[in-house]
TITORZA-915307 format. One record per residue (C-alpha): x, y, z; residue number from 1. Coordinates in Angstrom, 1 decimal, m for minus. Example, Ala and Ser with C-alpha at 12.3 -4.5 7.8 and 13.67 -1.06 7.14 Angstrom:
! residues 2
SITE     c1     c2     c3  nr
SITE   12.3   m4.5    7.8   1
SITE   13.7   m1.1    7.1   2
This chain:
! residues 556
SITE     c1     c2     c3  nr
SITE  m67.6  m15.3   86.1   1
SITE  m68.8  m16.0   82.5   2
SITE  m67.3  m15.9   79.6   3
SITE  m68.8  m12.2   78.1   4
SITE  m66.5   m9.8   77.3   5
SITE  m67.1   m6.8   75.4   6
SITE  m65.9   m3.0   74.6   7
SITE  m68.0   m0.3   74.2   8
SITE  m67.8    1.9   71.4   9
SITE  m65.8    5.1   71.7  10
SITE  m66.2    6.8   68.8  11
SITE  m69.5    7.7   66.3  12
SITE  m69.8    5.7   63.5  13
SITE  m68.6    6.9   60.1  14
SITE  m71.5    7.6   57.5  15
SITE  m69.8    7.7   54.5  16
SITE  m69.1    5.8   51.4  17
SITE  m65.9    4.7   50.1  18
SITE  m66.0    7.0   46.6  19
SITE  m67.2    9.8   48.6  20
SITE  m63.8    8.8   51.0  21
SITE  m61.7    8.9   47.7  22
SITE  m63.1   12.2   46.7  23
SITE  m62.3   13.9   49.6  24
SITE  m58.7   12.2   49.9  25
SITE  m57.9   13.7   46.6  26
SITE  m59.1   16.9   47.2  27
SITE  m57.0   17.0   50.6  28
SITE  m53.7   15.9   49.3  29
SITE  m54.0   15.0   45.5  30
SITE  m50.2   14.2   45.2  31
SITE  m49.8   11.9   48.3  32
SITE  m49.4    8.4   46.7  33
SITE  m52.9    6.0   47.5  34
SITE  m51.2    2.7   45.9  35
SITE  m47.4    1.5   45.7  36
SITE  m47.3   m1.4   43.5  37
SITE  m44.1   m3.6   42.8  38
SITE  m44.8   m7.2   40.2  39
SITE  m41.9   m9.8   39.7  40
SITE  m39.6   m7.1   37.9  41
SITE  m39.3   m5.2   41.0  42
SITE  m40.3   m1.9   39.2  43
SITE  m42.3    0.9   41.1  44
SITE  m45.4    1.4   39.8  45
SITE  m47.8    4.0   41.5  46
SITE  m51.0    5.6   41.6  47
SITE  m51.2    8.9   43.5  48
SITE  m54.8    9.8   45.1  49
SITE  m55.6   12.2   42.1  50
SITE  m54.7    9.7   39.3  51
SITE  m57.0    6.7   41.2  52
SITE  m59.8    9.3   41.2  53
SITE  m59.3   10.3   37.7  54
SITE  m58.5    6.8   36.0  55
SITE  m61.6    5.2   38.2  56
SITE  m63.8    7.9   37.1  57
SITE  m63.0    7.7   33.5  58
SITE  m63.2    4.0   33.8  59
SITE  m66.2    4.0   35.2  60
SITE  m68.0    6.6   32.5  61
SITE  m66.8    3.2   30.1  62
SITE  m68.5    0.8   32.3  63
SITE  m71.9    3.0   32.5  64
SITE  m71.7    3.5   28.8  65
SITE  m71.3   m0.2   28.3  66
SITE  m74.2   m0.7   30.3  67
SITE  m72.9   m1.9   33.9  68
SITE  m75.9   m0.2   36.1  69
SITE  m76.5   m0.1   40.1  70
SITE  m76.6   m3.2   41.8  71
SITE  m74.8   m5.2   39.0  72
SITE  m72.9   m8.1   40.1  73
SITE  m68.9   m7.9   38.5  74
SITE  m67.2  m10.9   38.7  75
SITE  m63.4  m10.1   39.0  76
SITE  m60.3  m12.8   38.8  77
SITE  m57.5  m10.9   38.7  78
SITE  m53.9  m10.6   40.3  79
SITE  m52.7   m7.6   42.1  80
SITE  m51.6   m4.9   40.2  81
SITE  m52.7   m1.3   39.1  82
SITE  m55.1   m2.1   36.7  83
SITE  m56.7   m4.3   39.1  84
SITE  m57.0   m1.0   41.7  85
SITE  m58.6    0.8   38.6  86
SITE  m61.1   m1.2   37.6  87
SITE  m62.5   m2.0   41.4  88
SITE  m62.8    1.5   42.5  89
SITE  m64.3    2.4   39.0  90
SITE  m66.6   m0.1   39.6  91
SITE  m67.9    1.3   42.7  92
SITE  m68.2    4.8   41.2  93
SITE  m70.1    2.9   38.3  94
SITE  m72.4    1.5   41.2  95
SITE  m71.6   m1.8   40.4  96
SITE  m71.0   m4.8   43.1  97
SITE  m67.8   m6.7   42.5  98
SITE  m67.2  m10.5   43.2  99
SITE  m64.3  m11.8   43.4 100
SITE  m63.2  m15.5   42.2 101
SITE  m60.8  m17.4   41.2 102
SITE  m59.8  m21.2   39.5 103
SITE  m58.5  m24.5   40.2 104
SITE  m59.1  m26.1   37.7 105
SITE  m57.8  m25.4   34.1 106
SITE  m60.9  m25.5   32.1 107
SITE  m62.5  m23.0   34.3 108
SITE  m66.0  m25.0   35.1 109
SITE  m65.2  m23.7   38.8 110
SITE  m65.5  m19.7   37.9 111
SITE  m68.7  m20.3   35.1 112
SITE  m70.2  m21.7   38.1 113
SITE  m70.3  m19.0   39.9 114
SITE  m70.8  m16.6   37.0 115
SITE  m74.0  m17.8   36.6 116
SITE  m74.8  m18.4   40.1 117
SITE  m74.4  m14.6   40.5 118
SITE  m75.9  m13.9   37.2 119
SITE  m73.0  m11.3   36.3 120
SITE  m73.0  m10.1   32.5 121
SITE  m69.8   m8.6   32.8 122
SITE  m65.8  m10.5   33.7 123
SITE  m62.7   m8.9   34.3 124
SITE  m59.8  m11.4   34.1 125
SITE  m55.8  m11.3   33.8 126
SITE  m55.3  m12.8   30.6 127
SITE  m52.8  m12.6   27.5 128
SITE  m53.5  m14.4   24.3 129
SITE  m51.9  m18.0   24.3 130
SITE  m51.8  m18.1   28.5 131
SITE  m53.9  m20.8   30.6 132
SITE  m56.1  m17.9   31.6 133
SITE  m57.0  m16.8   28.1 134
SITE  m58.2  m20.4   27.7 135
SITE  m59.9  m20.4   30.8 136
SITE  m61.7  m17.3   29.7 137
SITE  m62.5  m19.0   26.4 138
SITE  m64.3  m21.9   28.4 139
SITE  m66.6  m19.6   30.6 140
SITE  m67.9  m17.7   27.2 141
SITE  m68.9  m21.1   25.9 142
SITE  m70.0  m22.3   29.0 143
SITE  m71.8  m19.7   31.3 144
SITE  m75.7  m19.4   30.5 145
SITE  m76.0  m15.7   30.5 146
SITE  m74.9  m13.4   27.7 147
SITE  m71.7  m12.6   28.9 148
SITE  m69.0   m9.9   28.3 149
SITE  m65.2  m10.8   29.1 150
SITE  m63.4   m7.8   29.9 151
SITE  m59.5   m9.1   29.6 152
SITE  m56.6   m7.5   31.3 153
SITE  m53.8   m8.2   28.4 154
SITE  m51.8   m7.2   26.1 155
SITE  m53.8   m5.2   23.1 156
SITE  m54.2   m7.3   20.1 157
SITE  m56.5   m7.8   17.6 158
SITE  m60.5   m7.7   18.6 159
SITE  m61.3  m11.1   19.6 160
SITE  m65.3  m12.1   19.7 161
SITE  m67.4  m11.1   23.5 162
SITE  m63.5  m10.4   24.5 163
SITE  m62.7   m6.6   25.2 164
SITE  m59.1   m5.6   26.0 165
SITE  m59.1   m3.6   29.4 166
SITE  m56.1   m1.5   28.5 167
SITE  m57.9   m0.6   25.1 168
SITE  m61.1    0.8   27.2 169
SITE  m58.8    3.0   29.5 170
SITE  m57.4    4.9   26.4 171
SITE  m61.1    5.7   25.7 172
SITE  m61.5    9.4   25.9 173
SITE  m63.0   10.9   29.1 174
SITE  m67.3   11.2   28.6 175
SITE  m69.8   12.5   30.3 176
SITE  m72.3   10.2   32.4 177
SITE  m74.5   11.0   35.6 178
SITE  m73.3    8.1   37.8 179
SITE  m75.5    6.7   40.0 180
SITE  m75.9    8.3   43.6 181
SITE  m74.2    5.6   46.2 182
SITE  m75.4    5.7   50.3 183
SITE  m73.6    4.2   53.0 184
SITE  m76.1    1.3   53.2 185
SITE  m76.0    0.4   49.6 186
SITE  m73.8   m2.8   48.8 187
SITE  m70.5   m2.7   48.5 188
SITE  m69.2   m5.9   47.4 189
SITE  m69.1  m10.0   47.3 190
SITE  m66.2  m11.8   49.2 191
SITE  m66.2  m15.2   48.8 192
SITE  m65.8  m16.9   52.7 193
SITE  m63.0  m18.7   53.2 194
SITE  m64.9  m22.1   53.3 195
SITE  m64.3  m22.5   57.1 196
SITE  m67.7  m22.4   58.3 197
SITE  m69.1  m24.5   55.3 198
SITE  m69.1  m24.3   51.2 199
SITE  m68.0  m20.9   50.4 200
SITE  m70.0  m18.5   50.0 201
SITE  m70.6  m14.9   48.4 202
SITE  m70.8  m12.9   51.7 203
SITE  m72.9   m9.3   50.8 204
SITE  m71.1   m6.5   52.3 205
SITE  m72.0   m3.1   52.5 206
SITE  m70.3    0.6   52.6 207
SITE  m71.3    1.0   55.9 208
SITE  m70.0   m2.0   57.6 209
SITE  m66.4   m2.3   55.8 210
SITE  m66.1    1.3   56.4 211
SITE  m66.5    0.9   60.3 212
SITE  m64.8   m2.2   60.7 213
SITE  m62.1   m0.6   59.0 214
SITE  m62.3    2.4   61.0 215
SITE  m62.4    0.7   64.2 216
SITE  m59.9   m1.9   63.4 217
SITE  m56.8    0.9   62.1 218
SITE  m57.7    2.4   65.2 219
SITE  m56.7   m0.5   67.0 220
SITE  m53.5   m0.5   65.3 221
SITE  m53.2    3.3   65.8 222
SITE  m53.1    3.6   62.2 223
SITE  m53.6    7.1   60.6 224
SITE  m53.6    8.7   57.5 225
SITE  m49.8    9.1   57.7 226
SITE  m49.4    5.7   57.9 227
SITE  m47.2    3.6   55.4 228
SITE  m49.2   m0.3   55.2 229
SITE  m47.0   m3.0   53.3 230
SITE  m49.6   m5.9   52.6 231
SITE  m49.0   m8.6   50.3 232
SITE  m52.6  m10.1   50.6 233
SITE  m54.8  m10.3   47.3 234
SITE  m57.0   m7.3   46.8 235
SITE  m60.0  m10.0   46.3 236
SITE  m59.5  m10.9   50.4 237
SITE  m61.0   m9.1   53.3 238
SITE  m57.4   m8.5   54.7 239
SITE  m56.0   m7.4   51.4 240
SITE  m59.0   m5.4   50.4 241
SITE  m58.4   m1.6   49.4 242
SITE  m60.8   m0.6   52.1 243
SITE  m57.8    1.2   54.6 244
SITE  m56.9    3.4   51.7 245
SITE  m60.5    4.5   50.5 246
SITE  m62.0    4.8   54.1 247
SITE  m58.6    6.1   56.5 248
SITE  m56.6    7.0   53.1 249
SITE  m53.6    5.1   54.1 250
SITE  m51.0    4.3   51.6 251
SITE  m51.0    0.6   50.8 252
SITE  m48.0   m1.1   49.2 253
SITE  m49.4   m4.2   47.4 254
SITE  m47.1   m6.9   45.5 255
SITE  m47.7   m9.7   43.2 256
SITE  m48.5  m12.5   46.2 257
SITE  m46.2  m15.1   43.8 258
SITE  m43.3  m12.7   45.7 259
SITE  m44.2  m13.9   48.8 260
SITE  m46.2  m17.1   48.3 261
SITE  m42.9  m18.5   45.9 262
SITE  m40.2  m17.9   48.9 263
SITE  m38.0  m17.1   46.3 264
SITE  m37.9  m12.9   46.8 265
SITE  m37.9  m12.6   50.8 266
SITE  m34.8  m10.3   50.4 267
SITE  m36.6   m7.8   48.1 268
SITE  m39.5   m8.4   49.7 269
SITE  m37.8   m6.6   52.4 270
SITE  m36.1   m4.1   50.3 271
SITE  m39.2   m2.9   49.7 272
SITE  m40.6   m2.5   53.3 273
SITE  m37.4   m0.5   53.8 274
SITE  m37.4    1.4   51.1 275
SITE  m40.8    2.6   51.1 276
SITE  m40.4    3.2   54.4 277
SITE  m43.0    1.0   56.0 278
SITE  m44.2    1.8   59.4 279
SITE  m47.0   m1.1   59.1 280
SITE  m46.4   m4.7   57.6 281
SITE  m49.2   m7.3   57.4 282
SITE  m47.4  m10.7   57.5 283
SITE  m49.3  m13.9   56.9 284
SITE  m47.4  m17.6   58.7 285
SITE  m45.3  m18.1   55.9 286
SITE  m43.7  m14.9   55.8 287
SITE  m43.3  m14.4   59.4 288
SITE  m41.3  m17.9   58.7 289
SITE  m39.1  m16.5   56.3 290
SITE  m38.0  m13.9   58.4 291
SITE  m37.3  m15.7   61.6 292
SITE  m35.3  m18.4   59.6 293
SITE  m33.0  m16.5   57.5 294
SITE  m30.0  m14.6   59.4 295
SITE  m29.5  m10.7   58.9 296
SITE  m32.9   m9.6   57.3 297
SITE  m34.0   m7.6   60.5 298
SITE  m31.3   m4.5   59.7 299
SITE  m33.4   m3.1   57.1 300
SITE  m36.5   m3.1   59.2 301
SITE  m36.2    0.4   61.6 302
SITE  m39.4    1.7   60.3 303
SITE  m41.6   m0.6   61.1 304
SITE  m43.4    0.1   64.2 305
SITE  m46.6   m2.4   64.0 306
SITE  m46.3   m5.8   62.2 307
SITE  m49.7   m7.7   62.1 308
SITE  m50.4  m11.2   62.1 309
SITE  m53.5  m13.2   61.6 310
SITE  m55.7  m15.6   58.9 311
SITE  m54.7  m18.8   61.0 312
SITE  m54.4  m19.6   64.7 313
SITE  m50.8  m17.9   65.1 314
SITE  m48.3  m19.7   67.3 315
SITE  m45.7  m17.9   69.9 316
SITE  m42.7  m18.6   67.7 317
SITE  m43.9  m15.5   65.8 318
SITE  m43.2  m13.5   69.1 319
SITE  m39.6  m13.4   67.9 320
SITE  m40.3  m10.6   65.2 321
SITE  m40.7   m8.0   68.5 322
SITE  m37.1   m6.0   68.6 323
SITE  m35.7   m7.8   65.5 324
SITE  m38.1   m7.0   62.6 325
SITE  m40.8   m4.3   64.9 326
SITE  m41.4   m3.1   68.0 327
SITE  m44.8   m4.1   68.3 328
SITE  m46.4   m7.3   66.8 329
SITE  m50.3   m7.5   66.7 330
SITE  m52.5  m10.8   66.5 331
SITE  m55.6  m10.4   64.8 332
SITE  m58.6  m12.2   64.9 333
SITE  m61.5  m11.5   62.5 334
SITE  m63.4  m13.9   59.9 335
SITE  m65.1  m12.5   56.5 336
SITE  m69.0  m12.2   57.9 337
SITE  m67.3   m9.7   60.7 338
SITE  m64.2   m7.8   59.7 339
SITE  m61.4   m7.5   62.7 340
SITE  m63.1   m8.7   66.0 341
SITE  m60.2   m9.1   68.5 342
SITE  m56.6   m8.5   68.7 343
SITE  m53.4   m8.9   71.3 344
SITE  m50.9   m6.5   70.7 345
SITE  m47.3   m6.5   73.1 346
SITE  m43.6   m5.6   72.8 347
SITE  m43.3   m8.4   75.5 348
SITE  m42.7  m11.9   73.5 349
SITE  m43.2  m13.9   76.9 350
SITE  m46.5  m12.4   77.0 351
SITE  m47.5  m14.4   73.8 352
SITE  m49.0  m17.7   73.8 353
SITE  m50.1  m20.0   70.8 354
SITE  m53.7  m18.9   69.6 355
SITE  m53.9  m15.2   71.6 356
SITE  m56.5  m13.6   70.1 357
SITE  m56.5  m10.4   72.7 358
SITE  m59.9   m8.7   73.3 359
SITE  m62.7   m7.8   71.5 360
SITE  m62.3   m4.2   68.8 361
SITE  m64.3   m1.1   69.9 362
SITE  m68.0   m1.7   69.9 363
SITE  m67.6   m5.5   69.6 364
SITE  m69.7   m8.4   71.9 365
SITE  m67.7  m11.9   72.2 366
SITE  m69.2  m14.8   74.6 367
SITE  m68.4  m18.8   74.7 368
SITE  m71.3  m20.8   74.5 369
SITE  m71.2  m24.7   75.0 370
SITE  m73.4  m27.3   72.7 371
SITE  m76.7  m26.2   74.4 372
SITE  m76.2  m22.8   73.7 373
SITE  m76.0  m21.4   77.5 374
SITE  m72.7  m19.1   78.2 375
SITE  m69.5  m21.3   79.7 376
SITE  m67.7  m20.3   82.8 377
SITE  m64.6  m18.6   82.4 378
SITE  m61.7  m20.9   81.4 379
SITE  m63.6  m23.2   79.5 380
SITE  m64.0  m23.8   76.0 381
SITE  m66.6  m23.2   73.7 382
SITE  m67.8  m22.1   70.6 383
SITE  m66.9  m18.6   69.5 384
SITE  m69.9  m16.2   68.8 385
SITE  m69.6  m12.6   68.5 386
SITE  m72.2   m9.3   68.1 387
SITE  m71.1   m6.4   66.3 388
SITE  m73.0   m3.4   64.0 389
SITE  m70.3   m4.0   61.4 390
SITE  m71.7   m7.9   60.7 391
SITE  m72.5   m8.5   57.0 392
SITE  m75.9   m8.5   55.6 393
SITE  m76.0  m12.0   54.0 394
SITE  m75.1  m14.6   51.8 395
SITE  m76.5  m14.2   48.7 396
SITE  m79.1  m16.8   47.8 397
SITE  m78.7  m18.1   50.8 398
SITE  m81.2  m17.0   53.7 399
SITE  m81.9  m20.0   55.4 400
SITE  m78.1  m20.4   56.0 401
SITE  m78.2  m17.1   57.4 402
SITE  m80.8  m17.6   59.9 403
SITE  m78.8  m21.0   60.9 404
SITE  m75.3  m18.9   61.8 405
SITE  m76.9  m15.6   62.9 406
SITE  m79.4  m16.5   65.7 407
SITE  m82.5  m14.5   67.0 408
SITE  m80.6  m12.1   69.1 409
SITE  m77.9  m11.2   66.8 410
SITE  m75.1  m13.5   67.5 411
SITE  m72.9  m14.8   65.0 412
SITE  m71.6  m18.3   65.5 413
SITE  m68.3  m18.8   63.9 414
SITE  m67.4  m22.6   64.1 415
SITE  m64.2  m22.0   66.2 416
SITE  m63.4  m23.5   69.6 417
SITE  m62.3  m20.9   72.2 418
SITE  m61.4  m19.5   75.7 419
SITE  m61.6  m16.2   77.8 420
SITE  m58.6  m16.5   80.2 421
SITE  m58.9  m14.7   83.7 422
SITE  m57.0  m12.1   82.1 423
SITE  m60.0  m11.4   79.7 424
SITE  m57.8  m12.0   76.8 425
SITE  m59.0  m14.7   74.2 426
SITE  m57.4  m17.6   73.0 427
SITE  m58.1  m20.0   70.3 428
SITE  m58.3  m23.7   70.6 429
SITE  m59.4  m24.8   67.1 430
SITE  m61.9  m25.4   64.8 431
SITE  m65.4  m27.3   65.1 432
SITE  m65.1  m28.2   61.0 433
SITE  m61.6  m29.0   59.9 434
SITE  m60.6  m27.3   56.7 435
SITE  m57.1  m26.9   54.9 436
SITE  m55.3  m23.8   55.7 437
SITE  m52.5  m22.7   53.0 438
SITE  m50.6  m19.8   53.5 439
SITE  m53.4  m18.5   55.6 440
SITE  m56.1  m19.4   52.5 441
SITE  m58.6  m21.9   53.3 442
SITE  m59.8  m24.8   51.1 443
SITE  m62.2  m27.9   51.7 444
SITE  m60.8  m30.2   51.2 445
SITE  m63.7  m32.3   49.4 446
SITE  m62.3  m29.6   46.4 447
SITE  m59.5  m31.9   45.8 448
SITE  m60.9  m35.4   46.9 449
SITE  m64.0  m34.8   43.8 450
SITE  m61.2  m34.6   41.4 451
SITE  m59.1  m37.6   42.4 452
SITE  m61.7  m39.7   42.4 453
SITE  m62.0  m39.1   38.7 454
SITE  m58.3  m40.6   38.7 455
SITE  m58.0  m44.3   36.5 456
SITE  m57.7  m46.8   38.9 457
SITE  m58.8  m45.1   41.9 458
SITE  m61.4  m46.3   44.8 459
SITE  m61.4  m44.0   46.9 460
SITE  m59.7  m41.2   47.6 461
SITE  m58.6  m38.6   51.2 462
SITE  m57.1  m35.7   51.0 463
SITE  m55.3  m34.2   54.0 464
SITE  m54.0  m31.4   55.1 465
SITE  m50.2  m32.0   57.0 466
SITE  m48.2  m29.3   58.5 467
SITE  m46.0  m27.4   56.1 468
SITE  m43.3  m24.8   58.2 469
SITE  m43.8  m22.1   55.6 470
SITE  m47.5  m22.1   54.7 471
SITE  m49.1  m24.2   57.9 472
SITE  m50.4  m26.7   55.8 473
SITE  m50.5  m28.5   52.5 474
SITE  m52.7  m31.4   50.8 475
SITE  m51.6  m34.9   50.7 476
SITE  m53.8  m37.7   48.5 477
SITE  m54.4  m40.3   50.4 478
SITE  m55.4  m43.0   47.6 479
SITE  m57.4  m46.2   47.7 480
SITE  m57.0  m48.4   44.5 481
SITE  m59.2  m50.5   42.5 482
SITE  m58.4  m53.8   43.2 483
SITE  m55.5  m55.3   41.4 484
SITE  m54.9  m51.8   39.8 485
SITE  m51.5  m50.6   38.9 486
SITE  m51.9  m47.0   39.7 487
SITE  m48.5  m45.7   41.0 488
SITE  m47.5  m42.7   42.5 489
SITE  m46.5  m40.9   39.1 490
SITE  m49.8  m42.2   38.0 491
SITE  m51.9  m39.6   40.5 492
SITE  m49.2  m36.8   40.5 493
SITE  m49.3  m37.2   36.9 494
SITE  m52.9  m37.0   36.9 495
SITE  m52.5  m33.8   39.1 496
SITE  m50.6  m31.8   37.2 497
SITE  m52.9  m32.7   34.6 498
SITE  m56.3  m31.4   36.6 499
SITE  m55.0  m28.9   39.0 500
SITE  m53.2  m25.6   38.3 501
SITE  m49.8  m24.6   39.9 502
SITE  m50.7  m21.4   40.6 503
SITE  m54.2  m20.0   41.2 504
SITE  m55.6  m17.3   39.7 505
SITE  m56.6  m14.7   42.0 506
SITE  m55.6  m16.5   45.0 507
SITE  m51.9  m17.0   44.3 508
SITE  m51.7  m21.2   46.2 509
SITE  m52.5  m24.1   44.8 510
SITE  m54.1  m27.2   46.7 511
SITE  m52.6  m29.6   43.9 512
SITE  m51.6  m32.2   46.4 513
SITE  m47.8  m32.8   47.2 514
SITE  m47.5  m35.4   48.5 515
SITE  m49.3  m38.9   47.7 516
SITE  m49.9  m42.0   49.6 517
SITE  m51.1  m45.2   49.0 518
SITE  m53.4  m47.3   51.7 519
SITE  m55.3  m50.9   51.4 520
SITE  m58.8  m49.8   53.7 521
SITE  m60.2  m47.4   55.6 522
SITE  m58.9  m47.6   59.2 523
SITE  m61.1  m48.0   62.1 524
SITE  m61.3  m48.2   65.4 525
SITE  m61.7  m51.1   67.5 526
SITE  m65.6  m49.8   68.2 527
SITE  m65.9  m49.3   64.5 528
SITE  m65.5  m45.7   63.9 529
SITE  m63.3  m44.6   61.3 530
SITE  m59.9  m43.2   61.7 531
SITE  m59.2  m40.5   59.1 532
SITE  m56.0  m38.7   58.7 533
SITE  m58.5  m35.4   57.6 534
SITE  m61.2  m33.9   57.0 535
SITE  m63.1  m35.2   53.8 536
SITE  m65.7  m36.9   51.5 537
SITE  m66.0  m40.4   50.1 538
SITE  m69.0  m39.7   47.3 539
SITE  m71.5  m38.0   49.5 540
SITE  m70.7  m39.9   52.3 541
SITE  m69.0  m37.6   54.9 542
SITE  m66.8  m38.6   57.5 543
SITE  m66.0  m37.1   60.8 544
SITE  m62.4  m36.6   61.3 545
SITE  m59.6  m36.1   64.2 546
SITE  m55.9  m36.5   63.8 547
SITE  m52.5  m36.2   64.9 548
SITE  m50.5  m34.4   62.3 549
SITE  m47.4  m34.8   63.5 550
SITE  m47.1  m38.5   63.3 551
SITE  m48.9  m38.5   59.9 552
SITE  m45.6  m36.2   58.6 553
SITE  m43.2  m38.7   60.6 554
SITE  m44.6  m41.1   57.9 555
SITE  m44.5  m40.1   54.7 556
């Protein structure tokens, strides 16, 4: 038997948009709340389906007015919070396309960069007067080639120069605009990839497709408009994306991800979930961690019927949520270019394995191809490639790489190493490019290795990801000094804290290196090859990588 293994679709497509979704949500049950919103002062904040309607559409008369027209790109780097919700659904309404982006780096080059790649005239950061962000924002003005307008999401002071206040635009009174009509195959938005199958990229997505992944995938789940969704994720990622409440009109409970990224608020993190009354709770590795490892946290879960796991090959420890913290736990496998694909869902923990992926969503293709292309028997590993009628449209500015990972008859290569057991279910060996995984976020790691080799005294220069319990991975620097150079330890973290921020903007990590080691050469193999401890870039010269993290952690 080969490995092909698919599921026919059950149900029509949807042919709708996500504004004409919100419309009709409001209409049904205006009071019902859409968003549940808690930041770092645990305080309820909440928008119920009438008042998103009403704020987006008032919003988005301000946008038109200020000239945002359809098919504009809007670049967005923002945290979670209601404002955020607001200004994405009222830029939809607009007809705009949002991007979304965030910063490593503290003078910003990162985020001008791609400004002006998507030749966007319009920003909407988190800033306040004074903050790293605020200078950040200063940078892109001075630096972007276009004529840009920063929208800031601040406190209201006094009018600063191409910066508008977004708080000061919401108290705008309501006007009259025609907005533009919006069809299911008109674009929807930007999300950057995660970087796993090569430099990220701005991935074009329409209505159409989020709609029916969406549709298809909270079907899965058995999801329905009743349903209660806690989900930490950023509203910039796929996972976190508002798209369950604008197409199924699920409520969503979002959080600032420093409360669950930090560790620090894992007891009100589940206050929440029980006070809200969650019947569905997305939990990335880390949290997952936290729950299993502190005693006693499971009482205040007898809601929660579904907990979901995915973003990073998930191991069977995770099986020990089922009867403590849910009665059923869900893997799910997906990427950005496709949505959900595959899932494994039991209330059985001896039934999971590490890396069950499940089998393939409603009106989904999957088959393992080896390096010529031709399908593998069943059992054996492969690469992953999968068809589906939800696939993005493209990568903007970037045809030719399309063509390259979407071939001739459709099929979408995804870099990752699998297998179809006899069982039909999937299961996930690994990756063909090795990238850094942090809290279920994915870096390359060349992101890091560019800026230490701008370090004073530094040759060369690795970075690595090694296995962290709560977030999977982290980065170690891996430093090669200039001959008789002093450079300590302190010197490079030093240097760190100097280039790299603690906490991203947008995408709550950091991949400032923690740790920092020091070696004399490159290590090679007795036939010459090198021996790298990850993936990574010396100049332009890349090298392939394998290794063993366990006994790199047993040394530092």
């Amino acid at each position: 038997m080969l490995s092909y293994i698919s599921s026919p679709s059950k149900d029509p497509f949807t042919y709708e948009t996500m504004t004409g979704c919100l419309r009709r949500f409001a209409e049904q049950n205006p009071n019902r709340d859409a968003i549940v919103y808690y930041g770092l002062d645990m305080k309820r904040r909440s928008l119920s389906r009438l008042e998103l309607l009403e704020s987006a559409e008032s919003l988005a008369g301000q946008f038109v007015q200020m000239g945002v027209k359809k098919g504009d790109k809007i670049g967005f780097c923002m945290n979670n919070s209601l404002n955020m919700v607001i200004a994405n659904v009222a830029i939809m309404f607009a007809g705009g396309v949002p991007f979304y982006t965030g910063t490593q780096l503290k003078d910003g080059s990162d985020i001008a960069e791609r400004i002006d790649m998507m030749e966007s005239k319009f920003f909407i950061v988190d800033a306040d007067e004074g903050d790293t962000n605020w200078t950040i924002a200063q940078n892109i003005l001075a630096s972007c080639k276009l004529n840009l307008c920063v929208i800031y999401n601040g406190k209201s002071s006094a009018p600063f120069k191409d910066m508008i206040c977004l708080e000061d635009i919401m108290k705008r009174p309501r006007v009259s605009v025609n907005f533009p009509d919006i069809y299911p195959e008109d674009f929807l938005l930007f999300f950057s990839s995660s970087g796993s199958t090569g430099t990220p990229k701005q991935i074009a997505h329409t209505h159409f497709n989020v709609m029916n992944w969406t549709t298809i995938v909270c079907k899965a789940f058995g999801m329905s408009e009743e349903s209660i969704y806690f989900n930490d994720r950023p509203i910039s990622w796929a996972v976190g994306n508002l798209r369950t409440m604008l197409t199924m009109g699920i409520t969503r409970i979002i959080v600032d991800p420093q409360m669950t990224f930090s560790g620090q608020y894992v007891e009100q993190i589940c206050r929440i979930i029980q006070e809200e009354r969650c019947n569905y709770v997305y939990v990335p590795g880390y949290i997952a961690q936290d729950l299993i490892s502190i005693p006693n946290l499971h009482q205040g879960f007898k809601a929660v019927d579904v907990m979901i796991c995915g973003g990073e090959r998930v191991p069977k420890r995770f099986a020990y949520l089922i009867g403590s913290f849910c009665r059923t736990l869900f893997v799910l496998y997906g990427c950005t270019e496709l949505g959900g694909v595959a899932s494994f869902a039991s209330q059985n923990p001896e039934k999971f394995v590490d890396g069950i992926a499940g089998t393939p969503h409603d009106g989904i293709e999957i088959k393992i191809v080896d390096e010529n292309g031709d399908t593998v028997k069943r059992g054996a590993s492969g690469e992953f490639l999968v068809r589906s009628i939800c696939r993005f449209v493209g990568y903007y500015k970037l045809p030719d790489l399309f063509e390259k990972v979407v071939d001739r008859a459709g099929w979408f290569h995804t870099g990752d190493i699998a297998h179809i057991r006899d069982d039909g279910n999937i299961v996930m060996d690994g990756r063909q490019s090795e990238v850094v995984s942090i809290g279920t976020i994915k870096f390359f790691l060349w992101e890091v290795e560019k800026v230490l080799l701008k370090c004073p005294g530094v040759k060369a220069a690795f970075a690595v990801g090694v296995p962290d319990l709560r977030f999977h991975q982290v980065v170690c620097a891996v430093i090669i000094p200039i001959n008789q150079s002093l450079i300590t330890e302190d010197d490079v973290k030093k240097f760190c804290n100097d280039q790299f921020v603690e906490v991203s903007t947008a995408m709550g990590v950091s991949i400032k290196p923690r740790y920092v080691i020091f070696i004399d050469k490159i290590p090679r193999l007795m036939s010459g090859k090198i021996v790298i401890l990850g993936a990574g870039a010396v100049g332009n010269t890349s090298i392939a990588i394998r290794y063993t993290m366990e006994s790199f952690v047993e040394g530092l």
